[in-house]
Jmol script that loads the backbone (N, CA, C; Angstrom):
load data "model"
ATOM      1  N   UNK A   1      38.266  14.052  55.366  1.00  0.00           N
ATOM      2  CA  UNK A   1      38.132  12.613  55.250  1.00  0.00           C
ATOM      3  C   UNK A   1      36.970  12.312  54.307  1.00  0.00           C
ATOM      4  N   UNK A   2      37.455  11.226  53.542  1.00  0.00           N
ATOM      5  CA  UNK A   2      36.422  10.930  52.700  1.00  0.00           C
ATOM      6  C   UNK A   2      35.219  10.147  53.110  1.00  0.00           C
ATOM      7  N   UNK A   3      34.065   9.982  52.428  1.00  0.00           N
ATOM      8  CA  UNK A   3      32.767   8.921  53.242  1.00  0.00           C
ATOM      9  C   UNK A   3      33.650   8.201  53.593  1.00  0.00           C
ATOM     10  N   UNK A   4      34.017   7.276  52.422  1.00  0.00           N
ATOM     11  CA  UNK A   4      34.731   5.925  52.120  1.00  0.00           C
ATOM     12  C   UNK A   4      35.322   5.725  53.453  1.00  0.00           C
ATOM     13  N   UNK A   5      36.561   6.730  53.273  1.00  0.00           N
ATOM     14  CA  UNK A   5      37.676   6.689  54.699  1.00  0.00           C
ATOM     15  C   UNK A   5      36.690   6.882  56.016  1.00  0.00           C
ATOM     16  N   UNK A   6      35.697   7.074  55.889  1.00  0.00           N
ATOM     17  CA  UNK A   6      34.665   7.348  57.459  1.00  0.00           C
ATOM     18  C   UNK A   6      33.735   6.106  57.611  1.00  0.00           C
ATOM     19  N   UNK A   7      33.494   5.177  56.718  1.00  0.00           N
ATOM     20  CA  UNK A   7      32.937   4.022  56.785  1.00  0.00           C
ATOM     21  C   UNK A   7      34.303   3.101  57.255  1.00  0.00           C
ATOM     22  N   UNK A   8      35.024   3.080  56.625  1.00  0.00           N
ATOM     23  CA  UNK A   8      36.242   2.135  56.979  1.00  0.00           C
ATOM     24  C   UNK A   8      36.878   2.663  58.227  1.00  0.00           C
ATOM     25  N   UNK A   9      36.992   3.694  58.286  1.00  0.00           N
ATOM     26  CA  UNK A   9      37.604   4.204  60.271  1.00  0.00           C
ATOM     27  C   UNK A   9      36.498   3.503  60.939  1.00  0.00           C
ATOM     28  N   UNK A  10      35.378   3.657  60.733  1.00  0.00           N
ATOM     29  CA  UNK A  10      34.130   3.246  61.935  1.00  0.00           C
ATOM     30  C   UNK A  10      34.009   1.608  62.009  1.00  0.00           C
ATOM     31  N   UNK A  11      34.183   1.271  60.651  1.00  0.00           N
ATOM     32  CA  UNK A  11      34.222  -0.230  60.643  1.00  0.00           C
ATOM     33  C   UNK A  11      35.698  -1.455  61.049  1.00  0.00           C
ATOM     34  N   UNK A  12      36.577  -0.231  61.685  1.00  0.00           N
ATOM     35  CA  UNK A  12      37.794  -0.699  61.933  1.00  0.00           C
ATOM     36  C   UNK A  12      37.603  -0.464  63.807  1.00  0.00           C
ATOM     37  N   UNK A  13      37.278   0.493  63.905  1.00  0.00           N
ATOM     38  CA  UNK A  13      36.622   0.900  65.125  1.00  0.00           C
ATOM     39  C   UNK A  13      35.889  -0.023  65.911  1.00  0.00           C
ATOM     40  N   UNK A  14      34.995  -0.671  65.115  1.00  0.00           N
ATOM     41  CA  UNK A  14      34.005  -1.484  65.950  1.00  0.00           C
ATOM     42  C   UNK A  14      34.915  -3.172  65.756  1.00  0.00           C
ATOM     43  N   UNK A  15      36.248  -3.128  65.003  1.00  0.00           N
ATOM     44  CA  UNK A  15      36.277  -4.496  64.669  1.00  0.00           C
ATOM     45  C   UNK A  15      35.679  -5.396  63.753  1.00  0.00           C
ATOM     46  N   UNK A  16      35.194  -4.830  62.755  1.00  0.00           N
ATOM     47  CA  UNK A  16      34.393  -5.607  61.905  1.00  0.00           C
ATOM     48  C   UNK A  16      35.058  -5.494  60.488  1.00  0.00           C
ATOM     49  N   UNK A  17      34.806  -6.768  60.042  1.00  0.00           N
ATOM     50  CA  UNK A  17      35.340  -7.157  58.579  1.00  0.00           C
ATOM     51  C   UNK A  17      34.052  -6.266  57.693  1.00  0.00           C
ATOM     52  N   UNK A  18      34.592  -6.856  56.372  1.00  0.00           N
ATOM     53  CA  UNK A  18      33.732  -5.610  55.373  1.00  0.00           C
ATOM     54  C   UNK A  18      32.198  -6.896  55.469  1.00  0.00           C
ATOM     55  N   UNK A  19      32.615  -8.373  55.650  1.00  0.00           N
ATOM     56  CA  UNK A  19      31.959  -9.070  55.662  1.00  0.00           C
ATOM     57  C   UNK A  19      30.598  -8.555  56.699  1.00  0.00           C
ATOM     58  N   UNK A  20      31.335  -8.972  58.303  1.00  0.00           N
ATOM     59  CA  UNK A  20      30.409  -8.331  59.256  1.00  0.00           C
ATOM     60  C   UNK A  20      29.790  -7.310  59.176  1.00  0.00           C
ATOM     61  N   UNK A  21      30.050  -6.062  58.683  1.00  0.00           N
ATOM     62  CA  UNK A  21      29.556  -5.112  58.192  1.00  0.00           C
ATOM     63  C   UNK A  21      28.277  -5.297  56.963  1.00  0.00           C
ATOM     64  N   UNK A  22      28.550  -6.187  56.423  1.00  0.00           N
ATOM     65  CA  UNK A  22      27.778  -6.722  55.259  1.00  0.00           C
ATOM     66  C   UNK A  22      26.262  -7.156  55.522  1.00  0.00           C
ATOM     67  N   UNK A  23      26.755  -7.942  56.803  1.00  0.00           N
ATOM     68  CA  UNK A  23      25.383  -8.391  57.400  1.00  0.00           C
ATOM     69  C   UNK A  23      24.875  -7.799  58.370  1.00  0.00           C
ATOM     70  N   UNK A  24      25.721  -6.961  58.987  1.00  0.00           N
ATOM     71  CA  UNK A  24      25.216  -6.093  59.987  1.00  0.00           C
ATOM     72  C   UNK A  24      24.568  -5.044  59.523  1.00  0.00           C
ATOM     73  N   UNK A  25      24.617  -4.556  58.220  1.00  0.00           N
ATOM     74  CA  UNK A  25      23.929  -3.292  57.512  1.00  0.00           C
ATOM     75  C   UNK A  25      23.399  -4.203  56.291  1.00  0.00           C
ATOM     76  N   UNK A  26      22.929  -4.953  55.897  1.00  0.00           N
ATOM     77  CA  UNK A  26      22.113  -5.575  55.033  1.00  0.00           C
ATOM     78  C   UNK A  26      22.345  -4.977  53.755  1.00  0.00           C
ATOM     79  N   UNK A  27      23.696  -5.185  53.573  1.00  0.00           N
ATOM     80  CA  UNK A  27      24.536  -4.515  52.267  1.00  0.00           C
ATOM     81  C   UNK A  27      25.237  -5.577  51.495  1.00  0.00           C
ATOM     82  N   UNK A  28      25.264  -5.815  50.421  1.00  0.00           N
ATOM     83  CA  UNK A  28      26.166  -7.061  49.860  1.00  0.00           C
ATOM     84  C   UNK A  28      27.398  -6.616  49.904  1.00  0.00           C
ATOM     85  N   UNK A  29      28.472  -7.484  50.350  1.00  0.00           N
ATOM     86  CA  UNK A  29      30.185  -6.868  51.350  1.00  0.00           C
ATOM     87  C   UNK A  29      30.696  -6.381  49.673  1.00  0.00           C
ATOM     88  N   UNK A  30      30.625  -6.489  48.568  1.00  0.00           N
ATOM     89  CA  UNK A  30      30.870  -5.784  47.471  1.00  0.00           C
ATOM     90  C   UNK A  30      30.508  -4.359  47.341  1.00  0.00           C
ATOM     91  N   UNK A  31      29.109  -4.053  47.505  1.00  0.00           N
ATOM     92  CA  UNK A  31      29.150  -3.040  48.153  1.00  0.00           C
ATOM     93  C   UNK A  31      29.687  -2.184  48.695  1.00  0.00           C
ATOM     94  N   UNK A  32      29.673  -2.911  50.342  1.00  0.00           N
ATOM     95  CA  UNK A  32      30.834  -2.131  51.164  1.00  0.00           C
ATOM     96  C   UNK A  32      31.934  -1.875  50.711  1.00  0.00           C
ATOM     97  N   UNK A  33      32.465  -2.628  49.786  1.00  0.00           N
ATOM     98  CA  UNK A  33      34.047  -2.652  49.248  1.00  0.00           C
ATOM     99  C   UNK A  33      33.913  -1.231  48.833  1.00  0.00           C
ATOM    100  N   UNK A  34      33.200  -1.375  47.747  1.00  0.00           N
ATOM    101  CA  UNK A  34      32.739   0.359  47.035  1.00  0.00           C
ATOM    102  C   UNK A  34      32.649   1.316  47.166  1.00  0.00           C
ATOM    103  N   UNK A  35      31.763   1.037  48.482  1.00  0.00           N
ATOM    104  CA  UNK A  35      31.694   2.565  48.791  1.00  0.00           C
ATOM    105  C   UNK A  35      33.076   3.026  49.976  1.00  0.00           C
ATOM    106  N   UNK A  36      33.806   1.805  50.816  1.00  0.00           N
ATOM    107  CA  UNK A  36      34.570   2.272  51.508  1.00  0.00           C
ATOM    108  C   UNK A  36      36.039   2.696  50.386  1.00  0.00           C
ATOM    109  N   UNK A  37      35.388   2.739  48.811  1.00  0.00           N
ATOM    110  CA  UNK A  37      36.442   2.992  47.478  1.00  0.00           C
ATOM    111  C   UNK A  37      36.041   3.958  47.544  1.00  0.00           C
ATOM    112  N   UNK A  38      35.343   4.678  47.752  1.00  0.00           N
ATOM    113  CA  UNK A  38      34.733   6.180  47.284  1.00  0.00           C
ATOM    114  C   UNK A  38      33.662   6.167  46.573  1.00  0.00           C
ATOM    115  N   UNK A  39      33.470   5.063  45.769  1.00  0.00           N
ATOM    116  CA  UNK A  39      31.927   5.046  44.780  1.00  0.00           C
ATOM    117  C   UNK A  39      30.501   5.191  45.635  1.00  0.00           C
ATOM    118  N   UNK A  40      29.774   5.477  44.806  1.00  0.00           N
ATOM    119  CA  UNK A  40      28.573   6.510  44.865  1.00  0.00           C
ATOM    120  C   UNK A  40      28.049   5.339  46.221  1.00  0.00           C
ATOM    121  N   UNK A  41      27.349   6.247  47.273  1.00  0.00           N
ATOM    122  CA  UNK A  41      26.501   5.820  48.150  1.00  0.00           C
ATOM    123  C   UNK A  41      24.765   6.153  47.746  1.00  0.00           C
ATOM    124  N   UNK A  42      24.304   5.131  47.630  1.00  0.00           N
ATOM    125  CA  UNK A  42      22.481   5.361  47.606  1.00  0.00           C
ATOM    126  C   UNK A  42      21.513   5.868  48.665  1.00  0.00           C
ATOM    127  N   UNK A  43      20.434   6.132  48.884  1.00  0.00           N
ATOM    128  CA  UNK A  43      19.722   6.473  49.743  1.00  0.00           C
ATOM    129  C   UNK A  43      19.512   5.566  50.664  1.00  0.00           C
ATOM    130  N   UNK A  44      19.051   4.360  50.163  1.00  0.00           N
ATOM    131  CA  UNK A  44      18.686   3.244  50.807  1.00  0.00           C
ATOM    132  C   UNK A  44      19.723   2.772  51.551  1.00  0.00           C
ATOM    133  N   UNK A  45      20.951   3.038  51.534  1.00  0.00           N
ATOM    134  CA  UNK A  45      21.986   2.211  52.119  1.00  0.00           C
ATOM    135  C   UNK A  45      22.688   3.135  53.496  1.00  0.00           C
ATOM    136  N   UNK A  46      22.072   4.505  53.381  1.00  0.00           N
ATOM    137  CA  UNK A  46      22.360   5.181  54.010  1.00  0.00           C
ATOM    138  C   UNK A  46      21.982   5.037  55.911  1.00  0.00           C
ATOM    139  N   UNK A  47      20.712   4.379  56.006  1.00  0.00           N
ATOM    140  CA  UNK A  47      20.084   3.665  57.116  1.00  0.00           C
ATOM    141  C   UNK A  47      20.582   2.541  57.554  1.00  0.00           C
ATOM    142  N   UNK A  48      20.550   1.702  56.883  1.00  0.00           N
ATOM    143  CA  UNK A  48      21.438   0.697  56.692  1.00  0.00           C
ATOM    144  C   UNK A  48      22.670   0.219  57.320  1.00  0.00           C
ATOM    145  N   UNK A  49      23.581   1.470  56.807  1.00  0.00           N
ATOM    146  CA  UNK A  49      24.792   1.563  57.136  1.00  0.00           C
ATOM    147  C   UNK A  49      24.903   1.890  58.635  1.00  0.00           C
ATOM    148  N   UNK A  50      24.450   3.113  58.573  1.00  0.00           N
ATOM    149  CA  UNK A  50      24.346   3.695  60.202  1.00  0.00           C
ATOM    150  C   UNK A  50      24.086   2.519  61.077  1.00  0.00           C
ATOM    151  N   UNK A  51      23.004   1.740  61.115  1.00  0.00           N
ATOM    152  CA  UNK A  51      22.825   0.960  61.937  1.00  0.00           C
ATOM    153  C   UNK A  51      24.123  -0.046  61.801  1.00  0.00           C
ATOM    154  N   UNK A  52      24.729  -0.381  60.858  1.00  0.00           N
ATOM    155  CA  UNK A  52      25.722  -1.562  61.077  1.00  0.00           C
ATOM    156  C   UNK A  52      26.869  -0.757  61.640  1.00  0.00           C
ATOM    157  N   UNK A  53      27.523   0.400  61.561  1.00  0.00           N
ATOM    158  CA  UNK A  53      28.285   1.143  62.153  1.00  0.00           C
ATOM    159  C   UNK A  53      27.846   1.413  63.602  1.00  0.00           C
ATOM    160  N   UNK A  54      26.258   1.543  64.014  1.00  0.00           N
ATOM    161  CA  UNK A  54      26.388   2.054  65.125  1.00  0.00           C
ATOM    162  C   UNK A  54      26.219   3.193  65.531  1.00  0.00           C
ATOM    163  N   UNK A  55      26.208   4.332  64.327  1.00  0.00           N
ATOM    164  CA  UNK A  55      26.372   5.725  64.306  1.00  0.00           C
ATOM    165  C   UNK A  55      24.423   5.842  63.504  1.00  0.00           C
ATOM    166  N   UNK A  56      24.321   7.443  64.441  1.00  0.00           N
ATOM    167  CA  UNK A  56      23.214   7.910  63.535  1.00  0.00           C
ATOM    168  C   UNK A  56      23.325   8.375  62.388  1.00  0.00           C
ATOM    169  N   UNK A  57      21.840   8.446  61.743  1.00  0.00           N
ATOM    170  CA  UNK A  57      21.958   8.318  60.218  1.00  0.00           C
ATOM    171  C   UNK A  57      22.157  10.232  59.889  1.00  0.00           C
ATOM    172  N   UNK A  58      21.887  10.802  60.960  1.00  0.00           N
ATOM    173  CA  UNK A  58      22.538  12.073  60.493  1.00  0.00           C
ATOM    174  C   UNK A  58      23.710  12.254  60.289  1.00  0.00           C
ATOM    175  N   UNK A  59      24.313  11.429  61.211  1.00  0.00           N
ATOM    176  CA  UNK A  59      26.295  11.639  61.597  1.00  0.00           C
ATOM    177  C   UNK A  59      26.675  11.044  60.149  1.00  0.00           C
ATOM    178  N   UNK A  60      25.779  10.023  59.394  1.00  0.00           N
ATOM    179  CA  UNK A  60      26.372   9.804  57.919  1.00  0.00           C
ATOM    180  C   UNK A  60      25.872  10.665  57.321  1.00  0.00           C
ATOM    181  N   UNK A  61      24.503  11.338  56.988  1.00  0.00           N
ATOM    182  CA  UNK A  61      24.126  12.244  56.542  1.00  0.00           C
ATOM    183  C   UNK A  61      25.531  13.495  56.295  1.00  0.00           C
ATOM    184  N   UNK A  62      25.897  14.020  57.646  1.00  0.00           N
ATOM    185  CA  UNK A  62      26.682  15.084  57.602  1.00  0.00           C
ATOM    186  C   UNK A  62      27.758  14.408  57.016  1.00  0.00           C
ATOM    187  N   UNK A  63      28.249  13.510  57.048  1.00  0.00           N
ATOM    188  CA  UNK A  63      29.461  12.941  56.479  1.00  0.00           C
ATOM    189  C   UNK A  63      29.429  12.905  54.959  1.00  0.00           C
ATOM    190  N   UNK A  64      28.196  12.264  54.418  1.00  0.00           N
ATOM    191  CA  UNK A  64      27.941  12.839  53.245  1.00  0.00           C
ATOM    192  C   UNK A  64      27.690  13.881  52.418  1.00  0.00           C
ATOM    193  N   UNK A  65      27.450  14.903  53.343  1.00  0.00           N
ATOM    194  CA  UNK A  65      27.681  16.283  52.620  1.00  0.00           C
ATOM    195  C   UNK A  65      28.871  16.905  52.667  1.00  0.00           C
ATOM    196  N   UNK A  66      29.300  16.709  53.735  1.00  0.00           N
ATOM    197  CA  UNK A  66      30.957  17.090  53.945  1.00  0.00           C
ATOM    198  C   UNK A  66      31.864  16.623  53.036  1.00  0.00           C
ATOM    199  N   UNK A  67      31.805  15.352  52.291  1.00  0.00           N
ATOM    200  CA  UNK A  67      32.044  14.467  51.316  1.00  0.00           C
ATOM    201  C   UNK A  67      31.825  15.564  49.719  1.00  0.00           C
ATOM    202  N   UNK A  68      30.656  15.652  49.521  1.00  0.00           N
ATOM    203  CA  UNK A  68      30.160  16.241  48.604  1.00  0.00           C
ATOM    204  C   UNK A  68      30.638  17.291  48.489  1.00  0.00           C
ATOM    205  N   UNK A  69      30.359  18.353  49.430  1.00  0.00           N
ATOM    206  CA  UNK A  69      31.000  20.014  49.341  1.00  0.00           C
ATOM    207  C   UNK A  69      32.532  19.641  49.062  1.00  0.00           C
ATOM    208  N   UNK A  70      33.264  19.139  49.495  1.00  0.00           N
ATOM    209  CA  UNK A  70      34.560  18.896  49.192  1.00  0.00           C
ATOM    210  C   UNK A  70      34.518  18.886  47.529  1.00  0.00           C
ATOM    211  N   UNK A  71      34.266  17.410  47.117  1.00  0.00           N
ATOM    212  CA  UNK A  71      33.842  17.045  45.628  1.00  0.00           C
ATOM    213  C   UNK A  71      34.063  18.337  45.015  1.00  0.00           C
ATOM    214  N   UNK A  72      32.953  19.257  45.289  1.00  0.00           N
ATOM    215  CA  UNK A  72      32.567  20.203  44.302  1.00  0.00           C
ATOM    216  C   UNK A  72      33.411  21.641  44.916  1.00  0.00           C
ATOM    217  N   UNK A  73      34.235  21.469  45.688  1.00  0.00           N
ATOM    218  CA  UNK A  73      35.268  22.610  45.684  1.00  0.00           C
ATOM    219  C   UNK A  73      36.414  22.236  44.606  1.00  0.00           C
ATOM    220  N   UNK A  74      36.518  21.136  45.517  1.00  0.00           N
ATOM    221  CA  UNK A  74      38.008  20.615  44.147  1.00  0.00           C
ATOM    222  C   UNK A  74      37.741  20.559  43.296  1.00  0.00           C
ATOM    223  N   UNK A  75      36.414  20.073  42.204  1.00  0.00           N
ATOM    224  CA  UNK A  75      36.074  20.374  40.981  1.00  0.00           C
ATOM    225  C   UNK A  75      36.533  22.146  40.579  1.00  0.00           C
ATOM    226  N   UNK A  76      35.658  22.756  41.176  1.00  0.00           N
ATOM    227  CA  UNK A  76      35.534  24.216  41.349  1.00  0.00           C
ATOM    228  C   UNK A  76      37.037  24.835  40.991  1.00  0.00           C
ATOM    229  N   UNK A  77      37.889  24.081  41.962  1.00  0.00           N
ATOM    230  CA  UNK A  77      39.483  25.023  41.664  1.00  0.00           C
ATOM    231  C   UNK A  77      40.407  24.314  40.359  1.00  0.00           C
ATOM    232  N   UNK A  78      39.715  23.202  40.229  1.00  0.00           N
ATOM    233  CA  UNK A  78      40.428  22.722  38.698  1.00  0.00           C
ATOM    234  C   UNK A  78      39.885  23.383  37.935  1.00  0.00           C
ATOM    235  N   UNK A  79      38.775  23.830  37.664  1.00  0.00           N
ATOM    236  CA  UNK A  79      38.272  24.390  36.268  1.00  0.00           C
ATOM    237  C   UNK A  79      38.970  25.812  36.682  1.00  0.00           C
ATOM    238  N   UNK A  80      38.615  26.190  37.604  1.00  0.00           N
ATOM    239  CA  UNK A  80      39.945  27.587  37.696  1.00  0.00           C
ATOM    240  C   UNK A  80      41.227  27.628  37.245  1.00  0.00           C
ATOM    241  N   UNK A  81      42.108  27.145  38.030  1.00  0.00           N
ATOM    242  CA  UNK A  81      43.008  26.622  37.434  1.00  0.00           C
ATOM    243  C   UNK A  81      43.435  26.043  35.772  1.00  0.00           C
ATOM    244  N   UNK A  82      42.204  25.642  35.441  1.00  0.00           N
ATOM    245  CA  UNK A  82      42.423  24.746  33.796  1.00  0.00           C
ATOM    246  C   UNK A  82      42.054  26.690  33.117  1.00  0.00           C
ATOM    247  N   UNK A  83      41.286  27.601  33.694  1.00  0.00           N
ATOM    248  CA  UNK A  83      40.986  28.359  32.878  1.00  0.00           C
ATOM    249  C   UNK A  83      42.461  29.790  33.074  1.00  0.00           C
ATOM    250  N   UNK A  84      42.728  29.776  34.363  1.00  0.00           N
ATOM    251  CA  UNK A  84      43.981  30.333  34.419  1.00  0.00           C
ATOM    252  C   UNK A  84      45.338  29.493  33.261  1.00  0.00           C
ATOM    253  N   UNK A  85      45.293  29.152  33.282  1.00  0.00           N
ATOM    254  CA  UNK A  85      46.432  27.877  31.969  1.00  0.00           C
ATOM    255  C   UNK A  85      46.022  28.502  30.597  1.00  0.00           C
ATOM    256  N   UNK A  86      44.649  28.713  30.629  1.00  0.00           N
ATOM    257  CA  UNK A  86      43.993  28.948  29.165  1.00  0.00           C
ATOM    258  C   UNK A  86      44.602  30.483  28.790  1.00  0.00           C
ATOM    259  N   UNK A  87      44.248  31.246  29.724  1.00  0.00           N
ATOM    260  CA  UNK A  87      44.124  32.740  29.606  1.00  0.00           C
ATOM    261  C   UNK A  87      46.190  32.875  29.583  1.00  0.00           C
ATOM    262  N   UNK A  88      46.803  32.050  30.262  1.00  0.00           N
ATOM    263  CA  UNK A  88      47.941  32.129  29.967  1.00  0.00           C
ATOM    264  C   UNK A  88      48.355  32.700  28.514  1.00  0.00           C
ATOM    265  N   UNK A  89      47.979  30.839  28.439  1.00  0.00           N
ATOM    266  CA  UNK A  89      48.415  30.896  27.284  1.00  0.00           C
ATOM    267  C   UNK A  89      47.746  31.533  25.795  1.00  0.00           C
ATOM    268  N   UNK A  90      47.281  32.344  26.022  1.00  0.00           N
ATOM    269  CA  UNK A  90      46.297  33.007  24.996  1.00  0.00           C
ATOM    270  C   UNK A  90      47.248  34.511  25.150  1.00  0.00           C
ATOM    271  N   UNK A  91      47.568  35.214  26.343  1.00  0.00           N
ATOM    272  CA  UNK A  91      48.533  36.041  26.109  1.00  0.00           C
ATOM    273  C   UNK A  91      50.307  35.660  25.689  1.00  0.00           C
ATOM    274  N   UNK A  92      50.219  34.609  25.429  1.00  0.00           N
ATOM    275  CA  UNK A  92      51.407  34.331  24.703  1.00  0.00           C
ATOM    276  C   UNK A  92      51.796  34.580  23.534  1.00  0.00           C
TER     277      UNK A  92
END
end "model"
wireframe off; spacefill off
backbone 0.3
color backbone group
């Protein structure tokens, strides 16, 4: 699961619009839109959030690395992949 998808499960969870959420974590609800899109989460918003979710700021913490390590596996097996294609086609 992505952050995004783990902000929006929790914020569906508690019943709250992206609005309520907005003011409940002292986030402008554009914001929230964003990051429950996948776009980049900041430091500062990371406290923030937790408290308007309800959840500790480690449980986003870990969510955000879990987030990340993902990121950079799937990066990881495309450039594999793009370099397996290469080496293909070079013995052709």
């Amino acid at each position: 699961m992505s952050f995004g998808s783990f902000v929006t499960k929790n914020r569906l969870k508690m019943g709250l619009s992206r609005r309520q959420l907005s003011i409940l974590s002292q986030i402008p609800e554009l914001r929230v839109n964003r990051i429950e899109q996948g776009r980049r989460l900041y430091a500062d918003e990371v406290p923030r959030l937790a408290k308007g979710l309800g959840v500790s700021e480690s449980e986003i913490l870990v969510r955000v690395d879990q987030d990340h390590a993902a990121q950079i596996e799937a990066e990881r097996k495309r450039t594999l992949e793009q370099a397996l294609e290469r080496m293909q086609h070079e013995e052709n």
